[in-house]
C-alpha positions, 0 to 999 in steps of 0.5 A: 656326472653328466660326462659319464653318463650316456647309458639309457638302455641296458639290459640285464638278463632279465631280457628274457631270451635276449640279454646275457649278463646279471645284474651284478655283472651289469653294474660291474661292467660299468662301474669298469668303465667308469660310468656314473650314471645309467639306465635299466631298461629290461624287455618288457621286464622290470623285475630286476631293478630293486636288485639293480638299484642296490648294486648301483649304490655299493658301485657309486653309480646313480641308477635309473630305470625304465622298461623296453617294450617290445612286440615279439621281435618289434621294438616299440618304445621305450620308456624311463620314470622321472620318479618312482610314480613314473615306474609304477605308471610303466608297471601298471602299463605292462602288467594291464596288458599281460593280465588281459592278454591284449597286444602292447599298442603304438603309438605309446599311451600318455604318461605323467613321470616318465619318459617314452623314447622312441627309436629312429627307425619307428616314429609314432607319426604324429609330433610328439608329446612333451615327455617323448624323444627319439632315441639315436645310436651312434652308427646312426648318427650320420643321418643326422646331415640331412635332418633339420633343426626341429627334427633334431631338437627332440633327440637324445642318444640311446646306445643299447648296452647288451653284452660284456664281452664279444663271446656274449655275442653268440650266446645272445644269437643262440637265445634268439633263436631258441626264443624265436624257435628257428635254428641259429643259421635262419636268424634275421638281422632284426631278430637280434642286437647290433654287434656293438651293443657294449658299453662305450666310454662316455667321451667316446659317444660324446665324439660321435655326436660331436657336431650335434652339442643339442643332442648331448644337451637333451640326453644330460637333461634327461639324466638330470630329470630322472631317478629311483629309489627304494628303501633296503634298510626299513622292513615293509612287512606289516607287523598286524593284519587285520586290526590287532594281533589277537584279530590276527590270531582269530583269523587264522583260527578261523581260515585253519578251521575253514581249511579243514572243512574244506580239505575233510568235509 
């Protein structure tokens, strides 16, 4: 599986303002590929993946899941549950910091069941824990030459995966600027994604890195270690509320009586 396998940063266009496919046309364009194996990883978002999950399932493809967390236009970190614990840490993460309305920090805080991946371009300036990597992308893949062997040995490759095809390209860079309320002709580079955010045939990524065998090692590693699922087929509604339906029918009594009071005087 692990030859078809190298997506790890895919945005649905729950990305809101930035990513221009559903999930559904998402999936299909993988599954296209020939692609068995990739990550969700919408911008401070996870509202999509119970949906991705599922249509990874009818496609044959092993779904996994993260969150790709940004500062207005700053990519900061990105991260990937190991297990469905990893999500909810992710989760729990991202929504303290929008119920308390407080900036997302960095250097990422430490997780247990997930990774963090950090981009070439934005280091946390210290070594980085266990569970962190770097994240390079192919037309980045030329300044390995001049990183040393402990550099390297943390790294695994991280294509973005944004567009199905080039027309989204424009849709993308119109939604940016609505998001950034600017007109389309002031954008700067680092406010939209790189052209070749497609999905790239697997052998195509690995040629890339070909004369990086540890980087492709570590990216499969990661693979091999993460997954999610859910349940679709047991409803998780509960069937009583309180201790008992007849509890349950004299609570509803009561809050109908309390409504109106409250409504009516």
């Amino acid at each position: 599986m692990e030859d078809k396998a190298l997506h790890l940063n895919c945005h649905s266009y729950y990305s809101l303002r930035y990513g221009t496919m559903s999930v559904e046309q998402l999936v299909g364009k993988a599954a296209e590929n020939g692609i068995e194996s990739m990550a969700l990883t919408d911008i401070n978002n996870s509202t999509a993946i119970p949906e991705f999950v599922r249509e990874c399932i009818e496609n044959n493809i092993r779904p996994l899941a993260g969150i790709e967390f940004r500062r207005n236009n700053e990519l900061l970190y990105t991260g990937i549950a190991r297990n469905n614990r990893g999500m909810k840490e992710l989760n729990e993460f991202l929504s303290k910091h929008n119920l308390e309305g407080t900036p997302l920090p960095f250097p990422a805080p430490r997780v247990s069941d997930a990774y963090i991946i950090y981009s070439m371009k934005k280091s946390p300036g210290r070594k980085l824990f266990e569970n962190e990597r770097t994240g390079i992308r192919k037309n980045e893949a030329g300044r390995l030459v001049n990183m040393s062997s402990k550099e390297k040995s943390s790294m695994i490759i991280m294509q973005p995966v944004t567009f199905s095809v080039p027309a989204d390209f424009f849709i993308h860079k119109s939604l940016r600027a609505i998001d950034n309320n600017i007109l389309l002709s002031h954008l700067k580079p680092s406010q939209y994604a790189g052209e070749n955010e497609f999905f790239h045939s697997p052998v195509h990524l690995k040629h890339c890195f070909t004369s990086y065998p540890g980087i492709i090692d570590n990216t499969e590693k990661l693979i091999r270690d993460c997954s999610i699922s859910f349940d679709f087929v047991n409803p998780k509604n509960k069937k009583i509320f309180s201790a008992s339906r007849y509890d349950d029918k004299l609570l509803l009594e009561k809050l109908a009586w309390d409504g109106m009071l409250y409504r009516y005087g």
